[in-house]
mmCIF file of the C-alpha atoms, coordinates in Angstrom:
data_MODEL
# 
_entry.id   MODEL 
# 
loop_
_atom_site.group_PDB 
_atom_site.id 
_atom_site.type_symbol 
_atom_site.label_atom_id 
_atom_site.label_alt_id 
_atom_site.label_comp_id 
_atom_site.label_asym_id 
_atom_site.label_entity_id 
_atom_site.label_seq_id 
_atom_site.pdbx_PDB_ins_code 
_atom_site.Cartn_x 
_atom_site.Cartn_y 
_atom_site.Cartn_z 
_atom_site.occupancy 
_atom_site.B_iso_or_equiv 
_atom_site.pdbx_formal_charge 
_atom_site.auth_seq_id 
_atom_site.auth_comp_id 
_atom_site.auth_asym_id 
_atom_site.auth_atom_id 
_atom_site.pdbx_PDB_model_num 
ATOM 1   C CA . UNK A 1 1   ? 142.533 29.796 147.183 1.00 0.00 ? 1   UNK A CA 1 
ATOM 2   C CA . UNK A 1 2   ? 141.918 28.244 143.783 1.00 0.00 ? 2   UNK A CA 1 
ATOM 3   C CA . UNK A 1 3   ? 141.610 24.944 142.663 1.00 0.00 ? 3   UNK A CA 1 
ATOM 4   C CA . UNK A 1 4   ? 143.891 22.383 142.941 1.00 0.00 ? 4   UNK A CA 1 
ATOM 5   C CA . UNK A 1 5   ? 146.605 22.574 140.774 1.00 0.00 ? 5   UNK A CA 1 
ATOM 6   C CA . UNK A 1 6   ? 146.659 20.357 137.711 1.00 0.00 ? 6   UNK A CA 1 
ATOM 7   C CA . UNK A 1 7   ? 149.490 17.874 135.923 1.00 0.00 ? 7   UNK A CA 1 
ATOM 8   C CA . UNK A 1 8   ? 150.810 19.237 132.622 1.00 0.00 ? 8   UNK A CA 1 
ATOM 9   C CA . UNK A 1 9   ? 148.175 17.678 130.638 1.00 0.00 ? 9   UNK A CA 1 
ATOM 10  C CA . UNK A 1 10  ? 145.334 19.152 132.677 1.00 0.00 ? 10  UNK A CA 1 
ATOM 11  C CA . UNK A 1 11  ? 143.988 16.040 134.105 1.00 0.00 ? 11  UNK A CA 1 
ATOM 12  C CA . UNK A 1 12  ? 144.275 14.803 137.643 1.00 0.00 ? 12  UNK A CA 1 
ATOM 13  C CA . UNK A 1 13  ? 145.259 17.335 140.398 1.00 0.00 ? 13  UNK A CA 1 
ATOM 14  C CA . UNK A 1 14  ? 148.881 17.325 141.672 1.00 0.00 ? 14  UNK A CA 1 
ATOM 15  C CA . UNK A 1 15  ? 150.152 17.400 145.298 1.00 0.00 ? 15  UNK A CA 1 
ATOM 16  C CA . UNK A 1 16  ? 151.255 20.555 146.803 1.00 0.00 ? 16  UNK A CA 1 
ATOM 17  C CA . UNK A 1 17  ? 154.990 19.505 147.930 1.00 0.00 ? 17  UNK A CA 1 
ATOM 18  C CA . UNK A 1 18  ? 154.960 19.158 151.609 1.00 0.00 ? 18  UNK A CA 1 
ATOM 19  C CA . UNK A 1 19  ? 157.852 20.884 154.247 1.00 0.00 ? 19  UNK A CA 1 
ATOM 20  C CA . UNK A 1 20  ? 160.321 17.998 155.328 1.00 0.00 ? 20  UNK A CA 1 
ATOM 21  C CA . UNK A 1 21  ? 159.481 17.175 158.996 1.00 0.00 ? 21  UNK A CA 1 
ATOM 22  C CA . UNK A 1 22  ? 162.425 17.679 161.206 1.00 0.00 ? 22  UNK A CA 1 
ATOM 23  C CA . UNK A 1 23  ? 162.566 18.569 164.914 1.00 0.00 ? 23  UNK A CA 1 
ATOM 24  C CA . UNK A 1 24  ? 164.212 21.770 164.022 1.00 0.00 ? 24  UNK A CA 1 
ATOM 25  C CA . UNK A 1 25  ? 161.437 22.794 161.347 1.00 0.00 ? 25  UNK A CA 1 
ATOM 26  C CA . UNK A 1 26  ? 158.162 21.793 162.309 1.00 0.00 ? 26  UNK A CA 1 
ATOM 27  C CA . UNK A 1 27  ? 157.801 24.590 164.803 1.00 0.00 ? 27  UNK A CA 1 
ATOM 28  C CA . UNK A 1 28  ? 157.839 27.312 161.848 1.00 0.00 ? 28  UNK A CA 1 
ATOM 29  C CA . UNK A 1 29  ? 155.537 25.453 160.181 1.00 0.00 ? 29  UNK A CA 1 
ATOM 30  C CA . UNK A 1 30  ? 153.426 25.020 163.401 1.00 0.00 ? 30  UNK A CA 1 
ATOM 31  C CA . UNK A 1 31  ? 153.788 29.006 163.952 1.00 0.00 ? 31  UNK A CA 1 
ATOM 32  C CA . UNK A 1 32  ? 152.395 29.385 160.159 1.00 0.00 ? 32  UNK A CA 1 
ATOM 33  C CA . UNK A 1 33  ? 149.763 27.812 160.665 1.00 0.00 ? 33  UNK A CA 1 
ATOM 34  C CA . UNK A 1 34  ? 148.439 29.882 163.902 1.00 0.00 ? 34  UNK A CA 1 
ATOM 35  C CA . UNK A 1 35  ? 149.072 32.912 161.704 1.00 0.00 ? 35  UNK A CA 1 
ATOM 36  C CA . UNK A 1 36  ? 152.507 33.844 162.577 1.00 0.00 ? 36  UNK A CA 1 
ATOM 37  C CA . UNK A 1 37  ? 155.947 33.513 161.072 1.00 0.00 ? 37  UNK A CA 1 
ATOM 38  C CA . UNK A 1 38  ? 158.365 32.652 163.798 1.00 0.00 ? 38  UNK A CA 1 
ATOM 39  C CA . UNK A 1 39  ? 162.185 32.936 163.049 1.00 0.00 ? 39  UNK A CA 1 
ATOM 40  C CA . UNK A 1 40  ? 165.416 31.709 165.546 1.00 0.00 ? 40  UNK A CA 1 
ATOM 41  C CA . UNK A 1 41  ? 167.771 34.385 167.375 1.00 0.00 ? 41  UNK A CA 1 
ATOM 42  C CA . UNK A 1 42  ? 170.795 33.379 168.746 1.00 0.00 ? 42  UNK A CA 1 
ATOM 43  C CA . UNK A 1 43  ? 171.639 34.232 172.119 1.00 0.00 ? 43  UNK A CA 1 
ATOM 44  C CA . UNK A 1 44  ? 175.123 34.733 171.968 1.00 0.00 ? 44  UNK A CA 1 
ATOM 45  C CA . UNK A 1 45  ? 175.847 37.390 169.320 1.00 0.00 ? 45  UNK A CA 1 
ATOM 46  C CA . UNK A 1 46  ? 171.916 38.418 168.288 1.00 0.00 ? 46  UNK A CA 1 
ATOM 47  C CA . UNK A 1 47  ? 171.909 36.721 164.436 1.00 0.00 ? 47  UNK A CA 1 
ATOM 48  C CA . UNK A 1 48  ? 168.909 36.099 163.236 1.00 0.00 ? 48  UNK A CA 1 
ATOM 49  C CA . UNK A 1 49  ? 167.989 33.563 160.546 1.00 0.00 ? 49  UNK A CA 1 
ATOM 50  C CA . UNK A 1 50  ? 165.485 31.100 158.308 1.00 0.00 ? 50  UNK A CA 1 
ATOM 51  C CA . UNK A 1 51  ? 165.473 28.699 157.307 1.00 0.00 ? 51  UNK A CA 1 
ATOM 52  C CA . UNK A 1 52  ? 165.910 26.768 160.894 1.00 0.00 ? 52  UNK A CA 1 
ATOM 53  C CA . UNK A 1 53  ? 168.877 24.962 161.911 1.00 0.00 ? 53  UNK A CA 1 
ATOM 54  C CA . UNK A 1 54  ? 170.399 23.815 165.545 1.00 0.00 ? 54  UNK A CA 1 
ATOM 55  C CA . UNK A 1 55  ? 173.422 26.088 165.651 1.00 0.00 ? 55  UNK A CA 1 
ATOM 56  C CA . UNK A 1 56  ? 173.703 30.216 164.721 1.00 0.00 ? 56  UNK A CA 1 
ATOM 57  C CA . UNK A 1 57  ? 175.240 30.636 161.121 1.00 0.00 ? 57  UNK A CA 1 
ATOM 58  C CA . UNK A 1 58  ? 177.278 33.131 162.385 1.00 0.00 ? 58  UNK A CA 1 
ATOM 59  C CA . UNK A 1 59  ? 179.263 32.112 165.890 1.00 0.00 ? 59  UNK A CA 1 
ATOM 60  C CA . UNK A 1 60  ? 178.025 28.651 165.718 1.00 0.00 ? 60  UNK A CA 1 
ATOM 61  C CA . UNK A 1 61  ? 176.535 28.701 169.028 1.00 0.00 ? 61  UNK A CA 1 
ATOM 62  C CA . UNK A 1 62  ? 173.715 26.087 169.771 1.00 0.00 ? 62  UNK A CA 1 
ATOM 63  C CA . UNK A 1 63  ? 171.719 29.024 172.193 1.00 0.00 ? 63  UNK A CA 1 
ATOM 64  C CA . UNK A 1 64  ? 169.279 30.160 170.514 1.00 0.00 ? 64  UNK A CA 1 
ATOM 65  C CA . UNK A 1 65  ? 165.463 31.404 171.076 1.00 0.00 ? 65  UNK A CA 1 
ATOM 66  C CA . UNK A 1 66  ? 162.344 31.317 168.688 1.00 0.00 ? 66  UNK A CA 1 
ATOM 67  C CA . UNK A 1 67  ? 160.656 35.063 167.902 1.00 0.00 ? 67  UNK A CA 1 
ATOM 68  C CA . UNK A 1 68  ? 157.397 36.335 165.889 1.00 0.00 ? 68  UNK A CA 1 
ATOM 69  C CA . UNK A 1 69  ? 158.338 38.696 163.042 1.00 0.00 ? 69  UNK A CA 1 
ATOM 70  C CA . UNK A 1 70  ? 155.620 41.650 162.745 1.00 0.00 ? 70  UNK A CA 1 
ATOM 71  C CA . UNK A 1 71  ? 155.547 40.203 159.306 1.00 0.00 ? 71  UNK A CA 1 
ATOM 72  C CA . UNK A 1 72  ? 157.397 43.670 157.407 1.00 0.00 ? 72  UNK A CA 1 
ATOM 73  C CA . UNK A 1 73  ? 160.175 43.192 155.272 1.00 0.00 ? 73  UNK A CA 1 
ATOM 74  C CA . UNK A 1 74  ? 161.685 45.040 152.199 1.00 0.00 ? 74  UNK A CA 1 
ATOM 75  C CA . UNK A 1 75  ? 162.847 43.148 149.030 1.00 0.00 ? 75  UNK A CA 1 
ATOM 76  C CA . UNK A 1 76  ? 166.446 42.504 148.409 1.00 0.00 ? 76  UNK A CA 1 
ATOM 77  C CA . UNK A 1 77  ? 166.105 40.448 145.334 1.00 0.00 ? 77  UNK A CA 1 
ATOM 78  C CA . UNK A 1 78  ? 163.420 38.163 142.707 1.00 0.00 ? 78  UNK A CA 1 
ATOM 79  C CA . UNK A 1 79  ? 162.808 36.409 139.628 1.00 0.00 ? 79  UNK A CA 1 
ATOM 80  C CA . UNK A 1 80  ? 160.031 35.599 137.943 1.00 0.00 ? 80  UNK A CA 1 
ATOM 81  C CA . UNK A 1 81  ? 159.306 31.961 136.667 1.00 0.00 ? 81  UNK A CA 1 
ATOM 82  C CA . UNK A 1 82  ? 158.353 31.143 133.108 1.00 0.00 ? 82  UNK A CA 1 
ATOM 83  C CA . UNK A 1 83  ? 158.929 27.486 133.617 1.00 0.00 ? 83  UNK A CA 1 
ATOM 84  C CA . UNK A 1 84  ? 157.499 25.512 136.130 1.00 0.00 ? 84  UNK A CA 1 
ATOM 85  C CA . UNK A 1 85  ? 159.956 23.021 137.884 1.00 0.00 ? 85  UNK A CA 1 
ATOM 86  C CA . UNK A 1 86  ? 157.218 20.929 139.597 1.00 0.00 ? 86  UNK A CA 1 
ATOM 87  C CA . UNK A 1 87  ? 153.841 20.392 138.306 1.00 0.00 ? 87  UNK A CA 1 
ATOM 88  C CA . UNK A 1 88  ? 152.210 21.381 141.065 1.00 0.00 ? 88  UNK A CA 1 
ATOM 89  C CA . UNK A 1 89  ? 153.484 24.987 140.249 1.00 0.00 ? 89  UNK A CA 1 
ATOM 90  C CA . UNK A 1 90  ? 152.377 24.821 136.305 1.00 0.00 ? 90  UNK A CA 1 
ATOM 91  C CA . UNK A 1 91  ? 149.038 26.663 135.878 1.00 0.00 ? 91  UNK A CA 1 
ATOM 92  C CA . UNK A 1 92  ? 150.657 30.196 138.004 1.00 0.00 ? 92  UNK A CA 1 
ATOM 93  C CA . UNK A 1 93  ? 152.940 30.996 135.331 1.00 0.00 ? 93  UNK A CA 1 
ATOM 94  C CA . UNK A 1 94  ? 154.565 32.964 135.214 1.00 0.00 ? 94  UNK A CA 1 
ATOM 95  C CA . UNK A 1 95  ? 155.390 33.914 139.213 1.00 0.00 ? 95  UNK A CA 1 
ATOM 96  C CA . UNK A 1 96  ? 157.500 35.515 141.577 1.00 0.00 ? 96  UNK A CA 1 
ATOM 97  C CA . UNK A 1 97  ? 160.458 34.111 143.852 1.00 0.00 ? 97  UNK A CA 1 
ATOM 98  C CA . UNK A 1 98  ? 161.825 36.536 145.782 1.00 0.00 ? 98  UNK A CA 1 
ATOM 99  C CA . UNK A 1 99  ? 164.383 37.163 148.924 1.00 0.00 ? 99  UNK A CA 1 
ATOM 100 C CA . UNK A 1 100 ? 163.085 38.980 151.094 1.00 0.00 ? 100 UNK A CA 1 
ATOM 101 C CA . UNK A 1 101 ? 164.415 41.086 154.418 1.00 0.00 ? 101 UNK A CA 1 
ATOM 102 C CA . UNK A 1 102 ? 162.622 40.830 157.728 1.00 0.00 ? 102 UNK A CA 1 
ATOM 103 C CA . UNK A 1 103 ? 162.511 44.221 159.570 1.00 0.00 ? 103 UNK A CA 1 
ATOM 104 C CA . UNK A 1 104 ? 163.815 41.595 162.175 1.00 0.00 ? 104 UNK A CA 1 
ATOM 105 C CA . UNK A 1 105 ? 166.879 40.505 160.171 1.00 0.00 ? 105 UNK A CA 1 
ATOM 106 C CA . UNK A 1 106 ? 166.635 36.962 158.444 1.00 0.00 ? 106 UNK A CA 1 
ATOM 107 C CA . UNK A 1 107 ? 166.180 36.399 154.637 1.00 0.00 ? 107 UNK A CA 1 
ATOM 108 C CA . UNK A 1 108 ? 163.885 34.094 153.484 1.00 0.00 ? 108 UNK A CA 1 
ATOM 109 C CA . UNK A 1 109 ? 162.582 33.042 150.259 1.00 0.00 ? 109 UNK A CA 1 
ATOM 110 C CA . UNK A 1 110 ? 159.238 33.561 149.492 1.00 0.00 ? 110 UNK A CA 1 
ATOM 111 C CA . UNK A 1 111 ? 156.564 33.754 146.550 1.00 0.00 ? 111 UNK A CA 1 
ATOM 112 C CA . UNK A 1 112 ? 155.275 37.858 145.559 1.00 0.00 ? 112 UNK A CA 1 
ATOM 113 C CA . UNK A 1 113 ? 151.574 38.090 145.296 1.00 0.00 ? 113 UNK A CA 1 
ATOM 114 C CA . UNK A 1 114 ? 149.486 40.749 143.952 1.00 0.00 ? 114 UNK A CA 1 
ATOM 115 C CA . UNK A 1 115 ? 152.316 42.430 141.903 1.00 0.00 ? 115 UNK A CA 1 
ATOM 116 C CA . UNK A 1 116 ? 153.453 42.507 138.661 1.00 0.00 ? 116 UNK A CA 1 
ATOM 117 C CA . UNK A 1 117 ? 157.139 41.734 137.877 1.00 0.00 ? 117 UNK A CA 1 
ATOM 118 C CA . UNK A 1 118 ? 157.653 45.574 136.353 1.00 0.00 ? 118 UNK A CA 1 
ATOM 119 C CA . UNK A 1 119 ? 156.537 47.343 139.520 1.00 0.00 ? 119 UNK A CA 1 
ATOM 120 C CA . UNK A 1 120 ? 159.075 45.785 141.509 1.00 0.00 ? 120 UNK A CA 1 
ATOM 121 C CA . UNK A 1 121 ? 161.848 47.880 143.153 1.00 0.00 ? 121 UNK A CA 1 
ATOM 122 C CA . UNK A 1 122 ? 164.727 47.323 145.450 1.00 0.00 ? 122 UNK A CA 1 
ATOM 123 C CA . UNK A 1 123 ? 163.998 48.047 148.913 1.00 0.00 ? 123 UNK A CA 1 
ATOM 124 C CA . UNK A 1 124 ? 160.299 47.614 148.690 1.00 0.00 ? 124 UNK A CA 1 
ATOM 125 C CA . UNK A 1 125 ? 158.002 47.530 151.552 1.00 0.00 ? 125 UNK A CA 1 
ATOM 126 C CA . UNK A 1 126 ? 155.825 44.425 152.030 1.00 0.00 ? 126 UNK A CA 1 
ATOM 127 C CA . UNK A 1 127 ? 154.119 42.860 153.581 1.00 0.00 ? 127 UNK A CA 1 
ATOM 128 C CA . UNK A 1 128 ? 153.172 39.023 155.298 1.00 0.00 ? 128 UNK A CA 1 
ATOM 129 C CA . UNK A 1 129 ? 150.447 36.941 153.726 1.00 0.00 ? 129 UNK A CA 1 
ATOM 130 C CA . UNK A 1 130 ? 149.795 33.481 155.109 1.00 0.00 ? 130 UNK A CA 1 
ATOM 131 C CA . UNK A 1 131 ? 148.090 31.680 152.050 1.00 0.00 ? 131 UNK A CA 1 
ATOM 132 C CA . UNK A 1 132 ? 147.009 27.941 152.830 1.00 0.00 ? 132 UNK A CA 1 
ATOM 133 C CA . UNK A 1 133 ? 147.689 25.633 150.177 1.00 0.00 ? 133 UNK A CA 1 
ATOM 134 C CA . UNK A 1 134 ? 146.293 22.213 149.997 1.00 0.00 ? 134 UNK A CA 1 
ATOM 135 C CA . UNK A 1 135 ? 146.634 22.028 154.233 1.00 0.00 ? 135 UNK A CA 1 
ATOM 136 C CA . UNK A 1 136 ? 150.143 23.608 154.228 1.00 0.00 ? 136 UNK A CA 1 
ATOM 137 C CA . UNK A 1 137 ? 150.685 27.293 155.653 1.00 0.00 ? 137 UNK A CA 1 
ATOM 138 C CA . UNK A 1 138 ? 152.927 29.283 153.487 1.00 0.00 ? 138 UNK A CA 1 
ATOM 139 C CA . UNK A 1 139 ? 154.235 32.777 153.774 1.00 0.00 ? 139 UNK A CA 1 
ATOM 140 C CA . UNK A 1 140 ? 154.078 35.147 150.989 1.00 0.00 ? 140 UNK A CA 1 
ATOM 141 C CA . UNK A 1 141 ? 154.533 38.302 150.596 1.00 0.00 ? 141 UNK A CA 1 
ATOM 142 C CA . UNK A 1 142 ? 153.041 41.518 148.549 1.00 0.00 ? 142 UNK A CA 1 
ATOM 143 C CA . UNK A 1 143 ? 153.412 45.119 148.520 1.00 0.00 ? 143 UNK A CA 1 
ATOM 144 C CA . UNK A 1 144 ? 152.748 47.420 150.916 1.00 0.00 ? 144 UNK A CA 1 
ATOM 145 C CA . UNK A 1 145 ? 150.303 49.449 150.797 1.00 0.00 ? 145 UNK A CA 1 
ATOM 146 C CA . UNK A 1 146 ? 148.227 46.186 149.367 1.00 0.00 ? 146 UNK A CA 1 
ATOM 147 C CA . UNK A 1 147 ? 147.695 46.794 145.633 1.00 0.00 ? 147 UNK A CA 1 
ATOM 148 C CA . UNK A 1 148 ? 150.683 48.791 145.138 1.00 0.00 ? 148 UNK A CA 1 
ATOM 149 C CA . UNK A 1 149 ? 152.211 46.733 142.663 1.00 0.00 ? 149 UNK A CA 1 
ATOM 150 C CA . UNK A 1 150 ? 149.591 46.188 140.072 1.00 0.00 ? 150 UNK A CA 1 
ATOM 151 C CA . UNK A 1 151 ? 148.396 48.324 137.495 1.00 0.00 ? 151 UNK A CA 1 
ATOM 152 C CA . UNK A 1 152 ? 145.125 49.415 137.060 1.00 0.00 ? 152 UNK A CA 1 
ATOM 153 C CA . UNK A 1 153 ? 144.386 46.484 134.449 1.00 0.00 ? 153 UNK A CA 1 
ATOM 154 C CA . UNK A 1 154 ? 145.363 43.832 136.661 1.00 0.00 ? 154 UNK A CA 1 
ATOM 155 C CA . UNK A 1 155 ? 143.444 44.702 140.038 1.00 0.00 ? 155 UNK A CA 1 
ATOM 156 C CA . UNK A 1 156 ? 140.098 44.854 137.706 1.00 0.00 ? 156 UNK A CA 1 
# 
């Protein structure tokens, strides 16, 4: 990982932002840090969904059950950031926020490594990357096969 990230006038390094701890949350973050992304599954009528919450967003039932995703997904939508909105984010401009589709089911929003913006298409395949950043697990995602979204330039 690189160095810690630095405030806009380049002096002291700035924070990572941390996850809110809730009851409901913390076991994601506890399943991203042993190298798996975990997502809920309700019992009832099979939805599955990030980011956590106590009852199924669609039948409202409170029966639910935690499950690994293989880490696959395809991408269903991104932007890419030329402004940085924290400054803990300033010195990776410009990157990529995407939504991304679990072979599993749930969205989630996620960061796009080892791309470029251009290559991107609709339906991509990618794949999980579990990047630590200052202590904090965080999935990411990048194309599948690895390097398949960056020209020859950029992998040099």
């Amino acid at each position: 990982m690189s160095a810690s990230p630095m405030d806009a006038a380049g002096a002291e390094p700035v924070a990572f932002p941390q996850p809110e701890s809730s009851d409901i949350g913390t076991p994601f973050w506890a399943s991203l840090k042993q190298g798996k992304l975990s997502f809920q599954r309700c019992q009832s009528c099979g939805k599955a969904w990030l980011p956590a919450r106590h009852q199924c967003p669609g039948c409202l039932s409170p029966n639910w059950q935690r499950e690994e995703s293989k880490g696959q997904a395809r991408l269903i939508s991104w932007v890419v950031y030329h402004v940085a909105y924290h400054p803990a984010f300033a010195n990776r401009l410009p990157y990529t926020v995407a939504v991304v589709e679990l072979d599993e089911g749930p969205r989630m929003i996620t960061n796009l490594i080892h791309t470029e913006a251009h290559s991107l298409q609709l339906d991509q395949r990618l794949w999980l990357v579990i990047e630590d950043e200052q202590g904090v697990a965080v999935p990411r995602f990048e194309p599948h096969p690895p390097g398949a979204g960056m020209t020859a330039k950029a992998q040099a």
